[in-house]
PDB file of the backbone (N, CA, C, O) and the ligand in Angstrom, with CONECT records:
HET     ZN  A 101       1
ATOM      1  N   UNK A   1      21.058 -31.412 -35.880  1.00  0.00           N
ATOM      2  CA  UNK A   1      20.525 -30.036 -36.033  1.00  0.00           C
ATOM      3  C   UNK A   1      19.138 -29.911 -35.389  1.00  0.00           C
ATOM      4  O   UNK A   1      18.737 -28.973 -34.699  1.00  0.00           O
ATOM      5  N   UNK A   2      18.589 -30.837 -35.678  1.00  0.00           N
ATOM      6  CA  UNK A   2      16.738 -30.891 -35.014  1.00  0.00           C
ATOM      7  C   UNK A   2      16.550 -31.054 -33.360  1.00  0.00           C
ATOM      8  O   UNK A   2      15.675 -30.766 -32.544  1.00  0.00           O
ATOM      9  N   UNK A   3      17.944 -31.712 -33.332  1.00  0.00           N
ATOM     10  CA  UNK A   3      17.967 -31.872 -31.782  1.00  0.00           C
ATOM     11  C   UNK A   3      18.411 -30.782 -30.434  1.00  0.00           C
ATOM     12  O   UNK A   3      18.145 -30.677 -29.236  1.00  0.00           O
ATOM     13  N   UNK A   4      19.618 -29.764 -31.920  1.00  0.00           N
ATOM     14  CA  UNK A   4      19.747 -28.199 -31.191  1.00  0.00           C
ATOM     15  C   UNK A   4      18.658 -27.253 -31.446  1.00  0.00           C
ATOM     16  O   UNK A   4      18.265 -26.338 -30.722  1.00  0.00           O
ATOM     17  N   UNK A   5      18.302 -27.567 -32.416  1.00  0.00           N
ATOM     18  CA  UNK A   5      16.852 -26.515 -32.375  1.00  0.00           C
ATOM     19  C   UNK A   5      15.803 -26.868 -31.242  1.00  0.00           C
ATOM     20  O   UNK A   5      15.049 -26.038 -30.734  1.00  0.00           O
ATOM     21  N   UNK A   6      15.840 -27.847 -31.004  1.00  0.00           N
ATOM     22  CA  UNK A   6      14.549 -28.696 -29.905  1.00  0.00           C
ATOM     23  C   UNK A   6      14.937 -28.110 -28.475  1.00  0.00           C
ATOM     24  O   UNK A   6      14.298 -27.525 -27.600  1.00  0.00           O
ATOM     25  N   UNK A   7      16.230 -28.510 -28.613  1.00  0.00           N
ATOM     26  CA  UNK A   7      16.592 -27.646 -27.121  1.00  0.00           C
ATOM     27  C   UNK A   7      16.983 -25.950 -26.852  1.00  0.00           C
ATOM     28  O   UNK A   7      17.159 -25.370 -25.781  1.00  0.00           O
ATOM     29  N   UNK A   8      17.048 -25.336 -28.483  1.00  0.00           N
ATOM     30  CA  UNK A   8      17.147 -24.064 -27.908  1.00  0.00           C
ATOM     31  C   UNK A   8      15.518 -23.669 -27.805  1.00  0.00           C
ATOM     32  O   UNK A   8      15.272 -22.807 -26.961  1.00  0.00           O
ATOM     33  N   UNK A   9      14.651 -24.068 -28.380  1.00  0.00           N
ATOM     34  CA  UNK A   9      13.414 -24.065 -28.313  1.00  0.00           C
ATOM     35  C   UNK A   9      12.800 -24.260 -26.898  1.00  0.00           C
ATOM     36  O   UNK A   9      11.843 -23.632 -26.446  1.00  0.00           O
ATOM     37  N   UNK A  10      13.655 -25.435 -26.145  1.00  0.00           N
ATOM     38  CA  UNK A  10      13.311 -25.691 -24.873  1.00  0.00           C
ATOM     39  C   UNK A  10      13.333 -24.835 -23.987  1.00  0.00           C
ATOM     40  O   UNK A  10      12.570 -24.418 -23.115  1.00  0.00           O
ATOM     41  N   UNK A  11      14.637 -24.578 -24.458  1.00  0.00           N
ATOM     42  CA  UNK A  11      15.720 -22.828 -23.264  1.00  0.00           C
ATOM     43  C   UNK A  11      14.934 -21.942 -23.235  1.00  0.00           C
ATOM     44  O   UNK A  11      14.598 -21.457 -22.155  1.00  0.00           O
ATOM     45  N   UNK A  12      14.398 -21.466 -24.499  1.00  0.00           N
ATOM     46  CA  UNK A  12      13.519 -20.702 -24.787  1.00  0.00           C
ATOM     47  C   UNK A  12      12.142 -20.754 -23.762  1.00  0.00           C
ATOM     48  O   UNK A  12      11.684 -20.053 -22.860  1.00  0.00           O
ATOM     49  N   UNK A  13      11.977 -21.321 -24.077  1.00  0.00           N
ATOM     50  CA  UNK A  13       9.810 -21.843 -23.472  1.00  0.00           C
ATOM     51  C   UNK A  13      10.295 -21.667 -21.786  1.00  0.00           C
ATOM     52  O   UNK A  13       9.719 -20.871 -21.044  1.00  0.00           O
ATOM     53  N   UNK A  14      11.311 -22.444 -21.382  1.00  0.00           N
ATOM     54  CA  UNK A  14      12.038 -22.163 -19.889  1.00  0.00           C
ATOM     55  C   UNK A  14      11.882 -21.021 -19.348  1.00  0.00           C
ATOM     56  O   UNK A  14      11.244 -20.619 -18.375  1.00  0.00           O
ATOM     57  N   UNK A  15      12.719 -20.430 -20.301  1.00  0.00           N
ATOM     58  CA  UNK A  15      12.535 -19.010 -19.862  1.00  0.00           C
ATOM     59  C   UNK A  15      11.574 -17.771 -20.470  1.00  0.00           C
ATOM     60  O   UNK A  15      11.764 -16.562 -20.346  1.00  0.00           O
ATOM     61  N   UNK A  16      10.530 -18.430 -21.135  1.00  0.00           N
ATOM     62  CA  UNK A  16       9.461 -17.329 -20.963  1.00  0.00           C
ATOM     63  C   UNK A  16       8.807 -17.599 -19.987  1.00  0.00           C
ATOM     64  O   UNK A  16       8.369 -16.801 -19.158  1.00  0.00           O
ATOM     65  N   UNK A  17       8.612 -19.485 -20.019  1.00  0.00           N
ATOM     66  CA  UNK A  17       7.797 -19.537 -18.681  1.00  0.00           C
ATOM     67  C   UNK A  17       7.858 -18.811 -17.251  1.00  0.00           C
ATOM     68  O   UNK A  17       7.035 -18.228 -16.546  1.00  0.00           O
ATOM     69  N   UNK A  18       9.325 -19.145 -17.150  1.00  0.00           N
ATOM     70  CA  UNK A  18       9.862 -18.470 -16.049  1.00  0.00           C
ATOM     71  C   UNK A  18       9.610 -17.290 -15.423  1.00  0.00           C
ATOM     72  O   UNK A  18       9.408 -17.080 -14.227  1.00  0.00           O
ATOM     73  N   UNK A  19       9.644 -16.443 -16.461  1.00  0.00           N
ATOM     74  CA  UNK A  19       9.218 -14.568 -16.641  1.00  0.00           C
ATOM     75  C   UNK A  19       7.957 -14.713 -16.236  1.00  0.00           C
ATOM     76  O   UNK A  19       7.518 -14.516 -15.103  1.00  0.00           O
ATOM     77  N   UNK A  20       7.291 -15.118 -17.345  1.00  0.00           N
ATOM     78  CA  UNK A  20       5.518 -15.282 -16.998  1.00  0.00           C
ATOM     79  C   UNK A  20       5.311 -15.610 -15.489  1.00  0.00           C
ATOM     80  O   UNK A  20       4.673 -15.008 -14.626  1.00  0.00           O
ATOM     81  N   UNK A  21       6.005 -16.683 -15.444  1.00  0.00           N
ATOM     82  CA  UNK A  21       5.570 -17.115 -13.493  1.00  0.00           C
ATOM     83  C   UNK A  21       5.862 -16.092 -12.194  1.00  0.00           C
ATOM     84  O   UNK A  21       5.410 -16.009 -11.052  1.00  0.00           O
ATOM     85  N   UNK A  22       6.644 -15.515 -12.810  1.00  0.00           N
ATOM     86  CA  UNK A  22       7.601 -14.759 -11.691  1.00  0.00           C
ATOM     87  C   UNK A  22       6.327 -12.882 -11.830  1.00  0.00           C
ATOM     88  O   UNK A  22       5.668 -12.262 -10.996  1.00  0.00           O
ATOM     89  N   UNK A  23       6.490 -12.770 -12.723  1.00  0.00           N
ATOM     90  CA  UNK A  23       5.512 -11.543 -12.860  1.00  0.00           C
ATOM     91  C   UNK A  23       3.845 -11.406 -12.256  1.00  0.00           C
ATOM     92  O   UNK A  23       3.272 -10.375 -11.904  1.00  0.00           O
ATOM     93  N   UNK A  24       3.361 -12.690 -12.274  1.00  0.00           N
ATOM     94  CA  UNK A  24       1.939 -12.305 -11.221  1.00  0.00           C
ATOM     95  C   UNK A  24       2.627 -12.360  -9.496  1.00  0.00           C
ATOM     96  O   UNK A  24       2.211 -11.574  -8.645  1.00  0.00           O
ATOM     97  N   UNK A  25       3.608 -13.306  -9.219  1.00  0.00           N
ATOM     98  CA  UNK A  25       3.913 -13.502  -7.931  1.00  0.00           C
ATOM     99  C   UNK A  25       4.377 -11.829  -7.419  1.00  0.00           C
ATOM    100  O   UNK A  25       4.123 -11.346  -6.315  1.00  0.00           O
ATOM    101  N   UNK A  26       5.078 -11.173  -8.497  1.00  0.00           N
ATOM    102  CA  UNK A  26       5.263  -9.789  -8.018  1.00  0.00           C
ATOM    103  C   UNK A  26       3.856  -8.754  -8.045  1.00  0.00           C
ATOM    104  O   UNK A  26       3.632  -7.781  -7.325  1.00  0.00           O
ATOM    105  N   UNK A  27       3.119  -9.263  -9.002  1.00  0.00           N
ATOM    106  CA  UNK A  27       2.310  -8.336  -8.547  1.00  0.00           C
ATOM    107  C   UNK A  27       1.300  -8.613  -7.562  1.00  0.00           C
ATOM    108  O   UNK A  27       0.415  -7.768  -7.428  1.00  0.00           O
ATOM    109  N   UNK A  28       1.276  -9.687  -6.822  1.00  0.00           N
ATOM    110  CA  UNK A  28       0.688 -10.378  -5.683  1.00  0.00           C
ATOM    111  C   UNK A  28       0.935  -9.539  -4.486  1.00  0.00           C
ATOM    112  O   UNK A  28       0.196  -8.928  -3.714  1.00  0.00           O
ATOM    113  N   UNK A  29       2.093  -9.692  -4.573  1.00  0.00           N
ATOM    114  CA  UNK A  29       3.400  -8.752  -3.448  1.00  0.00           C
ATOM    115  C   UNK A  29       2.765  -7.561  -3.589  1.00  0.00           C
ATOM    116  O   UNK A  29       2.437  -7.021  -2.532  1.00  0.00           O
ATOM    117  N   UNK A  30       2.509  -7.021  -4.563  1.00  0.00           N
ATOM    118  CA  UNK A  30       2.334  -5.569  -4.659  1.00  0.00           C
ATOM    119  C   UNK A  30       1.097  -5.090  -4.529  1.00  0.00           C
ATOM    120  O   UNK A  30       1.046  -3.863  -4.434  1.00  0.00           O
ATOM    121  N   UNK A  31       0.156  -5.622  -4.497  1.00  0.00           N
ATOM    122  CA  UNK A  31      -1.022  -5.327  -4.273  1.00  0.00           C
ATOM    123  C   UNK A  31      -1.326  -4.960  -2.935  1.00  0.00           C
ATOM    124  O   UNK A  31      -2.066  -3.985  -2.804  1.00  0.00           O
ATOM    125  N   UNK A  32      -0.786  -5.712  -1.596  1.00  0.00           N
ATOM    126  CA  UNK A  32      -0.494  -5.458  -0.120  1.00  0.00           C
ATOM    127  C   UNK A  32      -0.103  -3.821   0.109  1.00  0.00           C
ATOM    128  O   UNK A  32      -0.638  -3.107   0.957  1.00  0.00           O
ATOM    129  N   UNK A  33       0.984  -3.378  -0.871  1.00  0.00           N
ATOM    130  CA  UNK A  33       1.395  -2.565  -0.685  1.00  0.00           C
ATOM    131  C   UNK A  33       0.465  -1.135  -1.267  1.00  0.00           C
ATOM    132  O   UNK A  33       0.469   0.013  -0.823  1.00  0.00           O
ATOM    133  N   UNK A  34      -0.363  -1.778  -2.517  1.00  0.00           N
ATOM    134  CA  UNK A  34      -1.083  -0.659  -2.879  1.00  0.00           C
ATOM    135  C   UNK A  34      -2.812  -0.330  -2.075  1.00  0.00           C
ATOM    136  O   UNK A  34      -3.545   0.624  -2.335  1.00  0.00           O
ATOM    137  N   UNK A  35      -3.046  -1.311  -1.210  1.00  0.00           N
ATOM    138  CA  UNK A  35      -3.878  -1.207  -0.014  1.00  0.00           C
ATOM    139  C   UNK A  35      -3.417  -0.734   1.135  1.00  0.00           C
ATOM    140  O   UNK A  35      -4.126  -0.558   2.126  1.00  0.00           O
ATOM    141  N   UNK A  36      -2.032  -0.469   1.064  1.00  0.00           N
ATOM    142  CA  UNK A  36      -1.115   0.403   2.091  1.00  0.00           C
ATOM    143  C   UNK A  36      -1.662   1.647   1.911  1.00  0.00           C
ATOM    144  O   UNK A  36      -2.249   2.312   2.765  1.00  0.00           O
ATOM    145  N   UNK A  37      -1.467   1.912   0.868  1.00  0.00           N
ATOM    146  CA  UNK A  37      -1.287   3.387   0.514  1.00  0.00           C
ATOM    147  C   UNK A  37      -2.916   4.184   0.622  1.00  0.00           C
ATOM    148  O   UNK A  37      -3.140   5.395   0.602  1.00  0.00           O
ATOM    149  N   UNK A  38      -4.054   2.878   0.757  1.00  0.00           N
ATOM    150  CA  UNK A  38      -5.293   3.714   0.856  1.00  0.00           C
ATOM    151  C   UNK A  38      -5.098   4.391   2.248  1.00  0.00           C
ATOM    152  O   UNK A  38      -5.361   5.589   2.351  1.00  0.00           O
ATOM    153  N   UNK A  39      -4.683   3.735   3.245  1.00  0.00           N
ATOM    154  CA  UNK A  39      -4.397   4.351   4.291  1.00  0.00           C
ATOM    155  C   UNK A  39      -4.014   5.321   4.208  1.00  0.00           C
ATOM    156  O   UNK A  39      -3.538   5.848   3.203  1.00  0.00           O
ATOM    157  N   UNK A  40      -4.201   5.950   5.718  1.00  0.00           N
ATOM    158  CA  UNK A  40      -3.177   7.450   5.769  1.00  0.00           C
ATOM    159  C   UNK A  40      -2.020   7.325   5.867  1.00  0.00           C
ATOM    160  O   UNK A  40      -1.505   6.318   6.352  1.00  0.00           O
ATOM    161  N   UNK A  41      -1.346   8.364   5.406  1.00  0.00           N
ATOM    162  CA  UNK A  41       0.353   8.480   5.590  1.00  0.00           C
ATOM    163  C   UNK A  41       0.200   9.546   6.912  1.00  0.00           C
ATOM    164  O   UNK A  41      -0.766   9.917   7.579  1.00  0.00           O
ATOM    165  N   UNK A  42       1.316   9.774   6.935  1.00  0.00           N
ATOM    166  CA  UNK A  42       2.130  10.549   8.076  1.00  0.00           C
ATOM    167  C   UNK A  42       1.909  12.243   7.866  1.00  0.00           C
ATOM    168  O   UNK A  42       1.495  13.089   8.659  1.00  0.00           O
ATOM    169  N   UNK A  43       2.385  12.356   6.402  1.00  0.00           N
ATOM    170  CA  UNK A  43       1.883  13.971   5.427  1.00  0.00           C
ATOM    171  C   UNK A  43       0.286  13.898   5.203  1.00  0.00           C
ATOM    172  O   UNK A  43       0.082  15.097   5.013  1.00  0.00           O
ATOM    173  N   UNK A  44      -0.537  13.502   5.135  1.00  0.00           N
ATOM    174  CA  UNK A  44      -1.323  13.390   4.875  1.00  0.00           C
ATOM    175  C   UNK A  44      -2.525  14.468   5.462  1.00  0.00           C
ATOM    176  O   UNK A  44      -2.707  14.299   6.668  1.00  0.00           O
ATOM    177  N   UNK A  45      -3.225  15.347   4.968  1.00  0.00           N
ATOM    178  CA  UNK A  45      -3.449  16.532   5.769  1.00  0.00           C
ATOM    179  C   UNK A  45      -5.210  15.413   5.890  1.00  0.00           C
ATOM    180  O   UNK A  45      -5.792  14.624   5.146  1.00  0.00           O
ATOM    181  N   UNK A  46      -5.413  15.920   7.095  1.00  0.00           N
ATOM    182  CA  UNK A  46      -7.224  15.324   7.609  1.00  0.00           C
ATOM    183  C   UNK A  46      -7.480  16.514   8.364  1.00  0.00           C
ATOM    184  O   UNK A  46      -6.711  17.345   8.847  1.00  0.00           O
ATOM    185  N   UNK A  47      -8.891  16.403   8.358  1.00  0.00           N
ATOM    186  CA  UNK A  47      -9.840  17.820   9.027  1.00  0.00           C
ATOM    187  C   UNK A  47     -10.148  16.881  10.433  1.00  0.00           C
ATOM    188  O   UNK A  47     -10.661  15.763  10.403  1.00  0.00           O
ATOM    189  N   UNK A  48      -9.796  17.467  11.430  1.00  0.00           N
ATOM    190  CA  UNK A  48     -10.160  17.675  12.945  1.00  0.00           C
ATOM    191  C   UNK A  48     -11.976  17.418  12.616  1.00  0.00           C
ATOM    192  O   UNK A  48     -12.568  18.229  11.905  1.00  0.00           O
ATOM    193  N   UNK A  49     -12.534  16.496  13.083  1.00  0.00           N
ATOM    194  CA  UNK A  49     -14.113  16.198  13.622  1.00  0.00           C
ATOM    195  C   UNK A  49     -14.769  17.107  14.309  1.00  0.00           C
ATOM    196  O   UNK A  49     -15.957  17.431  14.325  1.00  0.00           O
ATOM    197  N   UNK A  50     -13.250  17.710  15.232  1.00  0.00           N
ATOM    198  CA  UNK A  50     -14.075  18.257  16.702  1.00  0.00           C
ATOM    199  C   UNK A  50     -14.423  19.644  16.117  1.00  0.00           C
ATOM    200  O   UNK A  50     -15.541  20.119  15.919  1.00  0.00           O
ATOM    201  N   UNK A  51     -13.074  20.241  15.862  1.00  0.00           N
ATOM    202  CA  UNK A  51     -13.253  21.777  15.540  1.00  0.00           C
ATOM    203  C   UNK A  51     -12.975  22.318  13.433  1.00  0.00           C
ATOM    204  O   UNK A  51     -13.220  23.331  12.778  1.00  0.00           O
ATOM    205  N   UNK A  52     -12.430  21.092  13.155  1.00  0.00           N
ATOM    206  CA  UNK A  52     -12.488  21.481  11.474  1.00  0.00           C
ATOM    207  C   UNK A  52     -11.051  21.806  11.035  1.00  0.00           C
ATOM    208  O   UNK A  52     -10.663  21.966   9.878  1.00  0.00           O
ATOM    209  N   UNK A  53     -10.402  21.869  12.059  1.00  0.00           N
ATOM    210  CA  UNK A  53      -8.966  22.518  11.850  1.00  0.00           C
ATOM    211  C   UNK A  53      -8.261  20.979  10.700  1.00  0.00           C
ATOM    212  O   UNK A  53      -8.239  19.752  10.793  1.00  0.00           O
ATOM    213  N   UNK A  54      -7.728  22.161   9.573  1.00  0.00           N
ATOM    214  CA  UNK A  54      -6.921  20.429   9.028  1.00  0.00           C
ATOM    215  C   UNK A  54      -5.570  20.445   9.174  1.00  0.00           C
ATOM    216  O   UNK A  54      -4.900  21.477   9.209  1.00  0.00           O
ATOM    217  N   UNK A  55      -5.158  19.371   9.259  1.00  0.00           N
ATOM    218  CA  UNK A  55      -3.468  19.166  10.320  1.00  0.00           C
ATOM    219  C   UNK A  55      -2.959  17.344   9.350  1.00  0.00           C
ATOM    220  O   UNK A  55      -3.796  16.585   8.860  1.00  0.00           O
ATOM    221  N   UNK A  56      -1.487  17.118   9.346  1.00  0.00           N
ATOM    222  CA  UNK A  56      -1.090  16.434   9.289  1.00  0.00           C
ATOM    223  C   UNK A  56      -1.128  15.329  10.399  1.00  0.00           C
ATOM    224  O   UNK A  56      -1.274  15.588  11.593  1.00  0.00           O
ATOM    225  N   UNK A  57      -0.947  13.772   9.761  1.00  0.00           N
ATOM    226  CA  UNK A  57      -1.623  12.646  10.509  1.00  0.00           C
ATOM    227  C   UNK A  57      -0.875  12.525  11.289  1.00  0.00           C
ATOM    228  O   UNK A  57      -1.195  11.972  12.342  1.00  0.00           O
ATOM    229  N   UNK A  58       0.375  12.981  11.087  1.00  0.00           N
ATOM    230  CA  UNK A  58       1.648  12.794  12.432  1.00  0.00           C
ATOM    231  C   UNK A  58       1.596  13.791  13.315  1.00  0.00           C
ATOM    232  O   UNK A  58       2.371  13.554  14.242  1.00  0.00           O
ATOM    233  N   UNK A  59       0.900  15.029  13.471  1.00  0.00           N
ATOM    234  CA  UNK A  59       0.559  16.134  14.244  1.00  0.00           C
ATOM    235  C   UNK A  59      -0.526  15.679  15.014  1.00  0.00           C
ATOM    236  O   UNK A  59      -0.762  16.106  16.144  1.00  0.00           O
ATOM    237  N   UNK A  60      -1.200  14.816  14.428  1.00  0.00           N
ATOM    238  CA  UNK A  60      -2.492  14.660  15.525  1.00  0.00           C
ATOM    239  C   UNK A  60      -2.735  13.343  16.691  1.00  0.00           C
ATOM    240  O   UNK A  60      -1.830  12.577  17.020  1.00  0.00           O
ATOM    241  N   UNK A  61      -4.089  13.279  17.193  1.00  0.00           N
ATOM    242  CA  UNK A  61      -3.708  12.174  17.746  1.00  0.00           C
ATOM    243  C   UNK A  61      -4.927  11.896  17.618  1.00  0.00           C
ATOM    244  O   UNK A  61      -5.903  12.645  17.570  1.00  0.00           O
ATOM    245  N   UNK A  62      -4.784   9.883  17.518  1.00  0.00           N
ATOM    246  CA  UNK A  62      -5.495   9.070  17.374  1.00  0.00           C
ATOM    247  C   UNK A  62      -6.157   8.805  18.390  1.00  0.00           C
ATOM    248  O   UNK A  62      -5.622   8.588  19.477  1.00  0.00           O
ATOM    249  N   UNK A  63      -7.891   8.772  18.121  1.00  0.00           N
ATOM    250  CA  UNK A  63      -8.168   8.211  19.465  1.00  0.00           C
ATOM    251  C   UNK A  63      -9.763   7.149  18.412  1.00  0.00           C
ATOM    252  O   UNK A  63     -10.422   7.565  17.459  1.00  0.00           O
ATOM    253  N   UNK A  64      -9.864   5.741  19.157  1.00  0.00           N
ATOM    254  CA  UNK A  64     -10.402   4.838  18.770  1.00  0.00           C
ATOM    255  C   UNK A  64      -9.900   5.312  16.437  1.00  0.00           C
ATOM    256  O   UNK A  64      -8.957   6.010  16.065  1.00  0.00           O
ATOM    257  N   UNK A  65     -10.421   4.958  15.973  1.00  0.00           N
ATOM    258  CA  UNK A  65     -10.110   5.226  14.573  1.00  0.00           C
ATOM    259  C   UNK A  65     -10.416   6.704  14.182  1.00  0.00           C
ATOM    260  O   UNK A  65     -10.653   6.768  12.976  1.00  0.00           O
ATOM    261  N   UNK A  66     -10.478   7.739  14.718  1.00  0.00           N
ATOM    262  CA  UNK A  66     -10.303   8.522  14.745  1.00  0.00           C
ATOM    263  C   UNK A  66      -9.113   9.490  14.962  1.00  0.00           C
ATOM    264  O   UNK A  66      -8.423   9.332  15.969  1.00  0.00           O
ATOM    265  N   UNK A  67      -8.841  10.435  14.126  1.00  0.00           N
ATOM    266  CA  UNK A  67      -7.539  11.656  14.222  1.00  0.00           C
ATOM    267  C   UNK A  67      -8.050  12.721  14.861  1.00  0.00           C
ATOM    268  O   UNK A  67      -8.996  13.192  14.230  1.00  0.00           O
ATOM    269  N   UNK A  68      -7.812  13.276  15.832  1.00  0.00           N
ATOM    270  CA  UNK A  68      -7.928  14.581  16.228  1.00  0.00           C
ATOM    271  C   UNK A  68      -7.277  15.507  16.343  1.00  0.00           C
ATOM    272  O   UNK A  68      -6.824  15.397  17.482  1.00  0.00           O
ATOM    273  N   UNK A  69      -6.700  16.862  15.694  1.00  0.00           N
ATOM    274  CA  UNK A  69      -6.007  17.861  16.195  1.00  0.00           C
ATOM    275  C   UNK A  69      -5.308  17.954  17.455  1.00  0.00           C
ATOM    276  O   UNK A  69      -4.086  18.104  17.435  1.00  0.00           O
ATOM    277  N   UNK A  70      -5.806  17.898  18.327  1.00  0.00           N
ATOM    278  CA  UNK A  70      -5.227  18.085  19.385  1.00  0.00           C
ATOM    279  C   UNK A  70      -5.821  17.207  20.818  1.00  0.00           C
ATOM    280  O   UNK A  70      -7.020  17.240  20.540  1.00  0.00           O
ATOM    281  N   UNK A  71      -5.755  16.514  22.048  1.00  0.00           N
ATOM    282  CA  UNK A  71      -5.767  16.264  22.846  1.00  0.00           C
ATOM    283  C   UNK A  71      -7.182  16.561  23.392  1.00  0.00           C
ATOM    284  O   UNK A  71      -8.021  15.704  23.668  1.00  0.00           O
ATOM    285  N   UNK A  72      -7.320  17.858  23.506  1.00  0.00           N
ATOM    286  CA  UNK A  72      -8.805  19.094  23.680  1.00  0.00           C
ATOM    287  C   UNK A  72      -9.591  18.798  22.818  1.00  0.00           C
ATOM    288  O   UNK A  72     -10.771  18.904  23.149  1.00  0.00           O
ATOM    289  N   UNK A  73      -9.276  18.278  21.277  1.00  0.00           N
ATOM    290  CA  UNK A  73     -10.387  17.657  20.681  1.00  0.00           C
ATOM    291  C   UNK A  73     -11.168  16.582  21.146  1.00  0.00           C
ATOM    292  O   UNK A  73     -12.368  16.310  21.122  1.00  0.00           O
ATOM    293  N   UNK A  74     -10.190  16.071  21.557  1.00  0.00           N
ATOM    294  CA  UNK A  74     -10.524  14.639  21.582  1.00  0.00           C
ATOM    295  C   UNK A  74     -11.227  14.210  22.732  1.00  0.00           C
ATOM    296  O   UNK A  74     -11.922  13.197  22.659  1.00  0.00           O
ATOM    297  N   UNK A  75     -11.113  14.999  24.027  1.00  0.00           N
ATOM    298  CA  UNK A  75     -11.854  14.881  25.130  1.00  0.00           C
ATOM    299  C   UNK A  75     -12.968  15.749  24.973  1.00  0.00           C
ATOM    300  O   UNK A  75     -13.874  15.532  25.778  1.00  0.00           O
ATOM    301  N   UNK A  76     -13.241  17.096  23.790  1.00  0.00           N
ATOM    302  CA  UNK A  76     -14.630  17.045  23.712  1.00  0.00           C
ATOM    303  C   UNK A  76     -15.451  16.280  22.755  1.00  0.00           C
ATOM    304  O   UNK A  76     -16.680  16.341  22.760  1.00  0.00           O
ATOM    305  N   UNK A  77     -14.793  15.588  21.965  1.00  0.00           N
ATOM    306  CA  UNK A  77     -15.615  14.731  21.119  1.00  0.00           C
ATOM    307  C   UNK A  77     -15.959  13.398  22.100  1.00  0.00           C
ATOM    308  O   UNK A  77     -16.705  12.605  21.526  1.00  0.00           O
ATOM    309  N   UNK A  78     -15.711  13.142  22.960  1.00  0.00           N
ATOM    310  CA  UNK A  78     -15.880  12.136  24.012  1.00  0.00           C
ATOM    311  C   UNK A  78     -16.578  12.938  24.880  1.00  0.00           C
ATOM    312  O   UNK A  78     -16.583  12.349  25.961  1.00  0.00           O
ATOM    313  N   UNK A  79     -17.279  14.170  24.980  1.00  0.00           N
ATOM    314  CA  UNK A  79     -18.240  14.462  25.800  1.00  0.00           C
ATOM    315  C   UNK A  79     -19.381  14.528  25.451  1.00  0.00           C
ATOM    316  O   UNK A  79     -20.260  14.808  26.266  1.00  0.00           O
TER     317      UNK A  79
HETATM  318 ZN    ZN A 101      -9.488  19.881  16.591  1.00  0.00          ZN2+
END
């Protein structure tokens, strides 16, 4: 009897350990992903530098780390 209790005791500790181990490794993983999200998305509305206009990040265009509205922004903010 002491010797099935010892081992369901074992099974046991196994598998909390197990859980326990496995749960920081996911939130390891997940942390990558929640420094994703400081970034911009695609919907993400930003104000134009050049002229103020605000536009989605997939409407505009990137130039050095910068978003610009449009093309015309972007060659007068480079003048
Ligand atoms: Zn603009």
């Amino acid at each position: 009897m002491i010797m099935k209790l010892l081992l369901i005791i074992g099974v046991i500790s196994f598998v909390y350990f197990f859980f326990i181990k496995k749960k920081p490794a996911i939130e390891t993983k997940e942390s990558p992903k929640t420094k994703k999200k400081e970034k911009l998305q695609g919907t993400d509305m930003i104000e134009c530098p050049s002229c103020g206009i605000f536009f989605e990040v997939d409407d505009g265009i990137l130039s050095g780390n910068t978003y610009y509205c449009s093309s015309e922004c972007v060659s007068k903010a480079h003048l």
